[in-house]
VEXVEXLUM-249991 format. One record per atom (N, C-alpha, C): atom name; residue in one letter; y, x negated, z negated. Coordinates in steps of 0.02 Angstrom, whole numbers, plus 32768, in hexadecimal, padded with zeros to 4 digits. Atoms other than C-alpha are relative to their C-alpha. Layout:
BEGIN
{"CA"; "A"; {Y; X; Z}}
...
// end
This chain:
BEGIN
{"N"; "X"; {7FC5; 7FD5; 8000}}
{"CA"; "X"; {8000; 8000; 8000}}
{"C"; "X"; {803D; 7FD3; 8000}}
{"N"; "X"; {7FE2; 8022; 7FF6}}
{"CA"; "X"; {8099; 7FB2; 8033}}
{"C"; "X"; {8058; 8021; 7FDD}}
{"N"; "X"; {7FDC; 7FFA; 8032}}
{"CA"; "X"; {813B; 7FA6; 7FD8}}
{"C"; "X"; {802E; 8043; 8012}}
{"N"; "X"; {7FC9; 7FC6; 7FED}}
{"CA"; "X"; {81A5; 8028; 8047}}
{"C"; "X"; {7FED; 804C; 7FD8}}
{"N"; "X"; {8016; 7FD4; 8005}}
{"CA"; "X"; {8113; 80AA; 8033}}
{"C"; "X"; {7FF1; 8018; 7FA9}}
{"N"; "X"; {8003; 7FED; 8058}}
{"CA"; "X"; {8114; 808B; 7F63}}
{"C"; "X"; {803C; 8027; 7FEB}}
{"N"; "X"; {7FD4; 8009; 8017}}
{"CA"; "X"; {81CF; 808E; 7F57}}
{"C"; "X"; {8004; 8061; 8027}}
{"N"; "X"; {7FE7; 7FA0; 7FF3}}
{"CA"; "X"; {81D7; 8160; 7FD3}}
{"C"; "X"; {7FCD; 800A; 7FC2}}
{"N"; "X"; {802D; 7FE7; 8032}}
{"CA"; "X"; {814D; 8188; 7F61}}
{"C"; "X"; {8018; 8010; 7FC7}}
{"N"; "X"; {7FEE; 7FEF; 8036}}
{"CA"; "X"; {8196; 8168; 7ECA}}
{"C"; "X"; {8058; 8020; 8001}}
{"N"; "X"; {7FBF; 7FE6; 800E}}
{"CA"; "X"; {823F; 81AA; 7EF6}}
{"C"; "X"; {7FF3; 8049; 8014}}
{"N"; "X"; {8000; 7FA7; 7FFD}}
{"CA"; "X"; {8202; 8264; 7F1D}}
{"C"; "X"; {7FF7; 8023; 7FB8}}
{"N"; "X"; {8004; 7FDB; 8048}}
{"CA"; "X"; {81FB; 82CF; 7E9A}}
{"C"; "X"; {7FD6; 8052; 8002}}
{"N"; "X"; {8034; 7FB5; 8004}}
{"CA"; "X"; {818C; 836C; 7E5A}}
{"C"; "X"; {7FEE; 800D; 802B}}
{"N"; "X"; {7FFD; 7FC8; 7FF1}}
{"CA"; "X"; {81BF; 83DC; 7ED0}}
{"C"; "X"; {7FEC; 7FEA; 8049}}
{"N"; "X"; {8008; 8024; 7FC1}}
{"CA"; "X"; {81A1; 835F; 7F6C}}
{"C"; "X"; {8035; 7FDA; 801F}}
{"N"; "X"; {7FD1; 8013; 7FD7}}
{"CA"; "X"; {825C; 8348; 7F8F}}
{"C"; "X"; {8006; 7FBE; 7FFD}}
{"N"; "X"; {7FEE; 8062; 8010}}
{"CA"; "X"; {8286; 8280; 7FAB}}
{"C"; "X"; {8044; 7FED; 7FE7}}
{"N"; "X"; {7FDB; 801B; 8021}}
{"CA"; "X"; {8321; 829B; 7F64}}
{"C"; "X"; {8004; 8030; 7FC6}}
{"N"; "X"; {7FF4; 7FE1; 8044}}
{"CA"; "X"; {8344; 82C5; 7EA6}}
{"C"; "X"; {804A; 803D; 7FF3}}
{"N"; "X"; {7FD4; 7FBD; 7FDC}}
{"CA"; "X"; {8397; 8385; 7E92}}
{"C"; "X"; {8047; 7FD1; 7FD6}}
{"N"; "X"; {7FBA; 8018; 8007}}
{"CA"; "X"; {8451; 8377; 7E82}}
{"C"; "X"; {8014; 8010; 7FA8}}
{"N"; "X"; {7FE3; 7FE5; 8052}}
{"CA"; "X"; {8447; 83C4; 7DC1}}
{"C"; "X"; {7FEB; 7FA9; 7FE9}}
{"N"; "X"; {8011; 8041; 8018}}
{"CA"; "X"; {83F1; 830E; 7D9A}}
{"C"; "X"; {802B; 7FB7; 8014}}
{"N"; "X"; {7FC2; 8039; 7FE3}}
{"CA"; "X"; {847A; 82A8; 7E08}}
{"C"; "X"; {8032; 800E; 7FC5}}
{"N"; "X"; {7FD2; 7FF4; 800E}}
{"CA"; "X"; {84F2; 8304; 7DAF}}
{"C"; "X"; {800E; 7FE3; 7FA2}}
{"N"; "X"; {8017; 800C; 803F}}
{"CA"; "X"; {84A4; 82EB; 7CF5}}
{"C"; "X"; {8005; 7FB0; 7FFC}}
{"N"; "X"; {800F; 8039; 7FFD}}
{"CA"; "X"; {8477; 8237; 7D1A}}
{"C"; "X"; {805F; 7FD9; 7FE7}}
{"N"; "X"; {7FA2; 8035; 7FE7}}
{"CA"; "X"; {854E; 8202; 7D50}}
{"C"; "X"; {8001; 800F; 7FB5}}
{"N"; "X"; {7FDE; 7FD9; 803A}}
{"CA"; "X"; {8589; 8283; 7CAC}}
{"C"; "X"; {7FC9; 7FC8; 7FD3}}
{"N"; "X"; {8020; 8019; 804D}}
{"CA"; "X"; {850A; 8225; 7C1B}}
{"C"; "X"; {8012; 7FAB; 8015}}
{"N"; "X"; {7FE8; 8050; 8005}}
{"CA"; "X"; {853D; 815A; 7C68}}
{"C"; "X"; {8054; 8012; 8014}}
{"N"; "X"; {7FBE; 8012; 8007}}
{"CA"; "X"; {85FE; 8189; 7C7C}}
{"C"; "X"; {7FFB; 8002; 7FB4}}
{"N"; "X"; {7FEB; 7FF8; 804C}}
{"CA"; "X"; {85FD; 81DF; 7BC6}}
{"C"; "X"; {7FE5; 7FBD; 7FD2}}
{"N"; "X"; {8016; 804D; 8004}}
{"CA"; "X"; {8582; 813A; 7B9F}}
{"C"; "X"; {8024; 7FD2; 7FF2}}
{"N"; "X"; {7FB6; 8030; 7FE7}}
{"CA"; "X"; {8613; 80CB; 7BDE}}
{"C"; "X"; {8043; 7FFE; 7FDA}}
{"N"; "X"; {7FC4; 7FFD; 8029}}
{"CA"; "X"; {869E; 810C; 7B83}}
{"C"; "X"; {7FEC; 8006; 7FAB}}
{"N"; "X"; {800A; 7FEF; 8028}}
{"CA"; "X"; {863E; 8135; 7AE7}}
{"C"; "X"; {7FED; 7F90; 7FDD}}
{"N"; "X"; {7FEF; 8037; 801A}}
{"CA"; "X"; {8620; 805E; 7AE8}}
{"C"; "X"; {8045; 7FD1; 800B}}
{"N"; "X"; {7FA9; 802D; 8000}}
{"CA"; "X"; {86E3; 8038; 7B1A}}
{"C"; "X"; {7FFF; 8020; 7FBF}}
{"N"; "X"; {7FEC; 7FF6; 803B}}
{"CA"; "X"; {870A; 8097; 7A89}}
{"C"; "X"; {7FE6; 7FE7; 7FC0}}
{"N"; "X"; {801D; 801E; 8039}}
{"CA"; "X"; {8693; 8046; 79FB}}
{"C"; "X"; {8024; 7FAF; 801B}}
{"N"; "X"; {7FF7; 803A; 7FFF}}
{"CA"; "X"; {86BE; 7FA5; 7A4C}}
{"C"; "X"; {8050; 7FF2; 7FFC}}
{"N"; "X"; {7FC6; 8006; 8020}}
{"CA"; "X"; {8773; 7FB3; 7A3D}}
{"C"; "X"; {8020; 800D; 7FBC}}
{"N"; "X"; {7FF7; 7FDE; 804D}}
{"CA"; "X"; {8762; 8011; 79A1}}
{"C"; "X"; {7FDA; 7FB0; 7FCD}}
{"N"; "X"; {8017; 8038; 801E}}
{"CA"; "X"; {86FC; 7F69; 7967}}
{"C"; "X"; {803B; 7FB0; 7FF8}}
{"N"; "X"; {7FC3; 8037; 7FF1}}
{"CA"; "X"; {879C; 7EE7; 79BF}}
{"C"; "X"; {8030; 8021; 7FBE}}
{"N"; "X"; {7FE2; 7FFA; 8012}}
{"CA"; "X"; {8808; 7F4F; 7952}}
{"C"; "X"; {7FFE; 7FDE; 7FBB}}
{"N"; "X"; {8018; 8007; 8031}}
{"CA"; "X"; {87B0; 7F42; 78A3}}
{"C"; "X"; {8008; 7FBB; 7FEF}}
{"N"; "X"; {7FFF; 805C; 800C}}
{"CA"; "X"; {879B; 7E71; 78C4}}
{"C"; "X"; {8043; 8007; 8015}}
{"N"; "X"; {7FCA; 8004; 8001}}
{"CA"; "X"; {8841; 7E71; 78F0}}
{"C"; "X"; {8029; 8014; 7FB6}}
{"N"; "X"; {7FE2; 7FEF; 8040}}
{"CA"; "X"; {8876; 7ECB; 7856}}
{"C"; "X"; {7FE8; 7FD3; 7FBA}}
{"N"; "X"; {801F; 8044; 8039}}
{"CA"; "X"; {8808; 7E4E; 77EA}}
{"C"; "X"; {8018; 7FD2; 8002}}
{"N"; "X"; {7FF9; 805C; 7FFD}}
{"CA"; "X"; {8851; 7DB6; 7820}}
{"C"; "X"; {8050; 800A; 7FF0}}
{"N"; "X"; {7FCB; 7FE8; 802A}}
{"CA"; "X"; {8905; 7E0E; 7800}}
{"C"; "X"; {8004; 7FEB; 7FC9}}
{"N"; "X"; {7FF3; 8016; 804B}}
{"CA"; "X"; {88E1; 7E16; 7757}}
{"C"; "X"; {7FF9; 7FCE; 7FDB}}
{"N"; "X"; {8003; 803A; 801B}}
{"CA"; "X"; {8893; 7D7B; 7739}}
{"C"; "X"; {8027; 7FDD; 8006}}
{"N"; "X"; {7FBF; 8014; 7FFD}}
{"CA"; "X"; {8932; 7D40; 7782}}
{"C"; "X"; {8034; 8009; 7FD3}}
{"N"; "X"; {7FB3; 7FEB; 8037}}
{"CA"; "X"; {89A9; 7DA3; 7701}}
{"C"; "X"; {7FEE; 7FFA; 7FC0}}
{"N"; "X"; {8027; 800B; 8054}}
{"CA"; "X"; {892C; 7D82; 7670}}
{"C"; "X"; {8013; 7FBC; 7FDB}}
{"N"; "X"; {7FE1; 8049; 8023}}
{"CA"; "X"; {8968; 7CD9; 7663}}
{"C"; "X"; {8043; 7FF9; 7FE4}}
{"N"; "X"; {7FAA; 7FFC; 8028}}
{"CA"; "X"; {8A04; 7CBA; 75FD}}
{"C"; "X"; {802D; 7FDD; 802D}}
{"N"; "X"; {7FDA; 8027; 7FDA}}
{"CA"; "X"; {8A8C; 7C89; 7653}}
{"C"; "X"; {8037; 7FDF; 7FC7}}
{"N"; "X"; {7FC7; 8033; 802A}}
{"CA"; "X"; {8B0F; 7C00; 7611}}
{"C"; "X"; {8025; 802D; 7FE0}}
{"N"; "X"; {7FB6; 7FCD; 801D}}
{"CA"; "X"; {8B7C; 7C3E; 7590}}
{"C"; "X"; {8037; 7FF6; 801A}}
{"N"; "X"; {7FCA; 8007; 7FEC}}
{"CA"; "X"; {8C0C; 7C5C; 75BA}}
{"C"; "X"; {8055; 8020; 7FD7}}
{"N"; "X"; {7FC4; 7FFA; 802E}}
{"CA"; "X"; {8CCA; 7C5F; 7560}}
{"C"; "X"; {7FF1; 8047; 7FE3}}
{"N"; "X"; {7FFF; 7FBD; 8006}}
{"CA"; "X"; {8CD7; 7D18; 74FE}}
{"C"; "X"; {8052; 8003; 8009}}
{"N"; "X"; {7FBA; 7FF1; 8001}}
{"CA"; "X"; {8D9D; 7D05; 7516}}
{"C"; "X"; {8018; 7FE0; 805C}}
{"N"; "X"; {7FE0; 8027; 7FB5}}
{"CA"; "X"; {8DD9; 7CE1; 75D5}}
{"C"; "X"; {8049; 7FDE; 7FF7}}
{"N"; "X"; {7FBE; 8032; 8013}}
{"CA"; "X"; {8E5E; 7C4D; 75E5}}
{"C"; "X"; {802D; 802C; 803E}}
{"N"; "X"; {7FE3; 7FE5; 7FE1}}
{"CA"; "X"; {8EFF; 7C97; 7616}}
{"C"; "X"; {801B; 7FD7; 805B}}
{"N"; "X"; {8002; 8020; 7FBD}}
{"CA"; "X"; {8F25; 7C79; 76D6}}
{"C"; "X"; {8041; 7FF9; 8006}}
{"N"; "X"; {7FC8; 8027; 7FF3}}
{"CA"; "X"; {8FAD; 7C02; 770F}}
{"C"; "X"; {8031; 803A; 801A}}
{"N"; "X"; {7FBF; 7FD6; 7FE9}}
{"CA"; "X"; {9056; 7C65; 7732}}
{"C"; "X"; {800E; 7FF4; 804D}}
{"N"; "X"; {7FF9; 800E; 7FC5}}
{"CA"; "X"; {9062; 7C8D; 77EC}}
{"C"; "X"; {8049; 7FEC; 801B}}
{"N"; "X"; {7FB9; 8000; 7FE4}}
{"CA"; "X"; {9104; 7C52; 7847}}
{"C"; "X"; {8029; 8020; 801C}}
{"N"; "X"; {7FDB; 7FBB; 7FE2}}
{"CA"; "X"; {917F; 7CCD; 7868}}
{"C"; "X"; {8006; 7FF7; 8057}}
{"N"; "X"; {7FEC; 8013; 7FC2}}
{"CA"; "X"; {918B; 7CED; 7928}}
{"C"; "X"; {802F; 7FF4; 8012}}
{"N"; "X"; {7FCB; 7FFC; 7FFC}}
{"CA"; "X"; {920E; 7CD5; 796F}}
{"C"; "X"; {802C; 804E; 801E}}
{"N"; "X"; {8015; 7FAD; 8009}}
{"CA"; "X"; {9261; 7D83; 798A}}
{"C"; "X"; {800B; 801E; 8060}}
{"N"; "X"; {7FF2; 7FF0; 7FA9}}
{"CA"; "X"; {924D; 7DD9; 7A43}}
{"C"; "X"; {801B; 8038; 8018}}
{"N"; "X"; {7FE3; 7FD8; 7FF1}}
{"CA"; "X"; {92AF; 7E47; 7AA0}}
{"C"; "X"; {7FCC; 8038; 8019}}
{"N"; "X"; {8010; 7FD9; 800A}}
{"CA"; "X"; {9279; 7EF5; 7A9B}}
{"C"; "X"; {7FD4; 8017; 8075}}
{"N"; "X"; {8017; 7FE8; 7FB2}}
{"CA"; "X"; {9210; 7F32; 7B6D}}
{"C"; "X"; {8019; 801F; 801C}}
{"N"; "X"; {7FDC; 7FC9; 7FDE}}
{"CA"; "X"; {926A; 7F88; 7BD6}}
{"C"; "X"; {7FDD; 8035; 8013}}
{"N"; "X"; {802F; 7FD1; 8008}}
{"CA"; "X"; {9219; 802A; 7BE0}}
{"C"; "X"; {8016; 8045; 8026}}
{"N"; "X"; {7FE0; 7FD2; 7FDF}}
{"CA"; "X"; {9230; 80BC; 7C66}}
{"C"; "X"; {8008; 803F; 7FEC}}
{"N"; "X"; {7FD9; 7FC7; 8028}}
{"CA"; "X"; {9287; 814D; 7C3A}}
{"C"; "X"; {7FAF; 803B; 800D}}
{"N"; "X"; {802E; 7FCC; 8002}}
{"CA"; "X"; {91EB; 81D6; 7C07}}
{"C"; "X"; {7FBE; 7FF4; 7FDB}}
{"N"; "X"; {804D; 801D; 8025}}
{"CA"; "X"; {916B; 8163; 7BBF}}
{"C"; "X"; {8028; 7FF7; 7FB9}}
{"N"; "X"; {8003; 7FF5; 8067}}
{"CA"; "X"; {9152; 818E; 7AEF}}
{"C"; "X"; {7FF2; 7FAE; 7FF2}}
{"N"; "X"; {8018; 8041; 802D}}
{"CA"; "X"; {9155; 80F9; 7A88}}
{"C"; "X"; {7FCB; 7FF7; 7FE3}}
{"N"; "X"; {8041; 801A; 8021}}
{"CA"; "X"; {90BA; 810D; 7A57}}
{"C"; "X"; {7FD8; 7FE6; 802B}}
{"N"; "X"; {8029; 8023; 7FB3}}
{"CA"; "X"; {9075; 80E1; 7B06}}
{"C"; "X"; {8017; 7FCA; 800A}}
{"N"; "X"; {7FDD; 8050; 8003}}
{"CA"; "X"; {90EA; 8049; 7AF9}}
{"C"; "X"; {7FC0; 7FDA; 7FC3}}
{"N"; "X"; {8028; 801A; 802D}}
{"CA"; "X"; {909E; 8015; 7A5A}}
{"C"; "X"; {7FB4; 7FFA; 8016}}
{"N"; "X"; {8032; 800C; 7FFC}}
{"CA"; "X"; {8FE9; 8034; 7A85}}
{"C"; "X"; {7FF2; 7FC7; 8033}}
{"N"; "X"; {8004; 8030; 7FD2}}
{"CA"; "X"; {9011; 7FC6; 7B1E}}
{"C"; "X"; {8018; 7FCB; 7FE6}}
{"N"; "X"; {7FF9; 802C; 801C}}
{"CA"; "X"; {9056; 7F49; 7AB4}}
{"C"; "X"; {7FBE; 7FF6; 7FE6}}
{"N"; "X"; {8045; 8023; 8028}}
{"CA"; "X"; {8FC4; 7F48; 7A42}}
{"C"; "X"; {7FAB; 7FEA; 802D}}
{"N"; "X"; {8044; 8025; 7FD2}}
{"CA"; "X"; {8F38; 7F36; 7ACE}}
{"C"; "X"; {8020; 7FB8; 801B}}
{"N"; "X"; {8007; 804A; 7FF6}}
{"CA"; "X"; {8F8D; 7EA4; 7B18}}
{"C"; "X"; {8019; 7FD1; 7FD5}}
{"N"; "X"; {8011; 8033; 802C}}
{"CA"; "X"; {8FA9; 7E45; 7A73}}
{"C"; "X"; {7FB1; 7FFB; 7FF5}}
{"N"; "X"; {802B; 7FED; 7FFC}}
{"CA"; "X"; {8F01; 7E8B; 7A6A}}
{"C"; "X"; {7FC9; 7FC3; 8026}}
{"N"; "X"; {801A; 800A; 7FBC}}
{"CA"; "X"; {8EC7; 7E41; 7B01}}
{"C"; "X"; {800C; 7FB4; 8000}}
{"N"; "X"; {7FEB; 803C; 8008}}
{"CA"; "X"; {8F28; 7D94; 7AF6}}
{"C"; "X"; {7FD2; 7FC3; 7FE7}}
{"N"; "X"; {8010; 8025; 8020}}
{"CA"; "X"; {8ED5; 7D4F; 7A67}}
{"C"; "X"; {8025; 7FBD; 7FF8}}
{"N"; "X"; {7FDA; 8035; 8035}}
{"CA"; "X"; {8F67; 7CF7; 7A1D}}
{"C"; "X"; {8024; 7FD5; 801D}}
{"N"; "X"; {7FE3; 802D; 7FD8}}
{"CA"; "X"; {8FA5; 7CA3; 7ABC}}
{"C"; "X"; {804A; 800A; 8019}}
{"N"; "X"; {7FB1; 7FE5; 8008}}
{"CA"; "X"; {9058; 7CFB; 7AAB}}
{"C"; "X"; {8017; 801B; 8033}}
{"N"; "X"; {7FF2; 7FF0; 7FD6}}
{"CA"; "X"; {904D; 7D65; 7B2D}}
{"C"; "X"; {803F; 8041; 7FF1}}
{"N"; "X"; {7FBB; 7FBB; 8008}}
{"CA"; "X"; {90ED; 7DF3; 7B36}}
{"C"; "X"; {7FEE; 8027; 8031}}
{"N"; "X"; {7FF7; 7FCF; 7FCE}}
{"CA"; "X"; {90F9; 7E8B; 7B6C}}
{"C"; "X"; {8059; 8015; 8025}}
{"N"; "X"; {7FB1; 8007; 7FF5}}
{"CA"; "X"; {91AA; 7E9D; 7BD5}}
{"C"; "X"; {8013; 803E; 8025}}
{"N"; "X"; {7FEE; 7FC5; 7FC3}}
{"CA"; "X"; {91AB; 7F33; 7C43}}
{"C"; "X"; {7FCA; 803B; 7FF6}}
{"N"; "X"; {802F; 7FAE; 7FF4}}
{"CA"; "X"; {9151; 7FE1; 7C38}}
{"C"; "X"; {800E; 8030; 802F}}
{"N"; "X"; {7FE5; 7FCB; 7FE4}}
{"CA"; "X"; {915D; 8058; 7CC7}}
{"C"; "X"; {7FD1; 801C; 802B}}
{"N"; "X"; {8042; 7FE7; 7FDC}}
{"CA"; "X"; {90FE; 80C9; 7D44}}
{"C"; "X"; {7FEA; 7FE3; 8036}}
{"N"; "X"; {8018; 7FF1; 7FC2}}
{"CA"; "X"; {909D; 80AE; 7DC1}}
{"C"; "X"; {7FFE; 801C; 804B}}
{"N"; "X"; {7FF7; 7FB7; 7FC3}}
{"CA"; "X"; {90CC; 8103; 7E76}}
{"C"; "X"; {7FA9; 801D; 8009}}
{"N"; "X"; {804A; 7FE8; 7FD8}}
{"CA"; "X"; {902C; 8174; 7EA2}}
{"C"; "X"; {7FF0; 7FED; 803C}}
{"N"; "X"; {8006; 8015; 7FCF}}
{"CA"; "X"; {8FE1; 813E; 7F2D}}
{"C"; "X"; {7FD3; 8032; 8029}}
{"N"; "X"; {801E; 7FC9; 7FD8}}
{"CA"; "X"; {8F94; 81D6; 7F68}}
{"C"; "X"; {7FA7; 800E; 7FD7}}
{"N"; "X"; {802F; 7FFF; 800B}}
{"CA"; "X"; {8EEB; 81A3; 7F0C}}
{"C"; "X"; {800D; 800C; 7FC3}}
{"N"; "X"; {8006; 7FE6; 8042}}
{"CA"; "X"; {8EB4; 81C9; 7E54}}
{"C"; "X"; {7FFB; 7F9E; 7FED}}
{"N"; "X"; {8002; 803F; 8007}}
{"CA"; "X"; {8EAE; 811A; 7DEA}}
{"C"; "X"; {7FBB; 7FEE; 800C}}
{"N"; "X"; {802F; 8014; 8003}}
{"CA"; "X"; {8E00; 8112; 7DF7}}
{"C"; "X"; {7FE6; 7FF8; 8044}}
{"N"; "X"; {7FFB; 8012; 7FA1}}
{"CA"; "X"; {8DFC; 8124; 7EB1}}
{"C"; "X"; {801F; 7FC7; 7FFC}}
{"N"; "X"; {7FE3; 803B; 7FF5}}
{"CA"; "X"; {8E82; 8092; 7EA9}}
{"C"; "X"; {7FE5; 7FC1; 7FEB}}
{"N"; "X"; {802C; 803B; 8014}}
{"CA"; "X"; {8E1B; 802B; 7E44}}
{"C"; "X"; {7FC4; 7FF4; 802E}}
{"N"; "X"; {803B; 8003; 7FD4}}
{"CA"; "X"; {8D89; 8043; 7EBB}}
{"C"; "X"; {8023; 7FD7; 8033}}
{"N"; "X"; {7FE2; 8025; 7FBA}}
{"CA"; "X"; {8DF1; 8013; 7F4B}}
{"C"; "X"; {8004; 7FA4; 7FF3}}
{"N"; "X"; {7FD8; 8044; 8014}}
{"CA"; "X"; {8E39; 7F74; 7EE9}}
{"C"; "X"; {7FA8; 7FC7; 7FFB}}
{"N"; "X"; {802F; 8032; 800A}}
{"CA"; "X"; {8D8F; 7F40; 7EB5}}
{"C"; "X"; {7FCE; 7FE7; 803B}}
{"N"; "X"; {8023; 8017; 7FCD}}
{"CA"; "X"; {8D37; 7F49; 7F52}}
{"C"; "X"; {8035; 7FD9; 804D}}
{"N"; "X"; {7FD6; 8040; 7FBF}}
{"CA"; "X"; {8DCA; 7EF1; 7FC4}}
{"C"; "X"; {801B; 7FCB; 7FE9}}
{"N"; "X"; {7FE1; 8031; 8013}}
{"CA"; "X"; {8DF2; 7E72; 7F5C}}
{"C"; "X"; {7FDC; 7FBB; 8014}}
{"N"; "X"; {800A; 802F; 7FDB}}
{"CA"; "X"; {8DDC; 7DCC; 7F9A}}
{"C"; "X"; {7FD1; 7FD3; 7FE0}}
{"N"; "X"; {802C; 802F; 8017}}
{"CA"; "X"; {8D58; 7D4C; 7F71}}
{"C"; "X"; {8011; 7FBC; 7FE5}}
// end
């Protein structure tokens, strides 16, 4: 008996058909997906746990003491004082200010000023259209 005639043989089933009914295709996929996800989840659920062990053995250790009184911090140098942004007639000071505080914000200490606040002309697009435009023609 030769290997082709073992291998139809054993792939018919009961009823004679050579292929297995579609309720057993269907059973077979459904019990190795649920299978599949049922060992991602123990096995991530396992990464988590060693992860969380080695945490603690990390925070279990004492760390250096350290002062209970903080030393007071050196007196900063007055700036020098700057003239106020020119700012177009309709914009609230609080939209000034918040634009002040993102780009001190933003700076990180390198003394950047803010000098001018004003609108924008529309350009027919929304800003987020304009930003699209800007980001995809801008030059390399």
């Amino acid at each position: 008996m030769g290997l082709s005639k073992f291998l139809a043989v054993a792939a018919t089933t009961v009823s004679g058909n050579p292929e297995p009914s579609i309720g057993v295709v269907v059973a077979t996929g459904l019990i190795i997906v649920f299978g599949v996800l049922v060992l991602l989840y123990l096995i991530i659920t396992l990464e988590g746990v060693v992860f969380s062990s080695i945490d603690q053995k990390k925070k279990g250790k004492p760390a250096p003491a350290k002062p209970s009184v903080p030393e007071p911090a050196a007196p900063a140098k007055a700036a020098p004082p700057q003239k106020a942004p020119s700012v177009e007639k309709g914009i609230p000071a609080e939209v000034v200010a918040v634009i002040a505080a993102a780009v001190a914000a933003m700076d990180g200490g390198n003394g950047l000023t803010l000098r001018s606040v004003r609108r924008v002309k529309p350009s027919g697009r929304s800003s987020w259209g304009q930003a699209g435009v800007n980001a995809y023609t801008e030059p390399f």
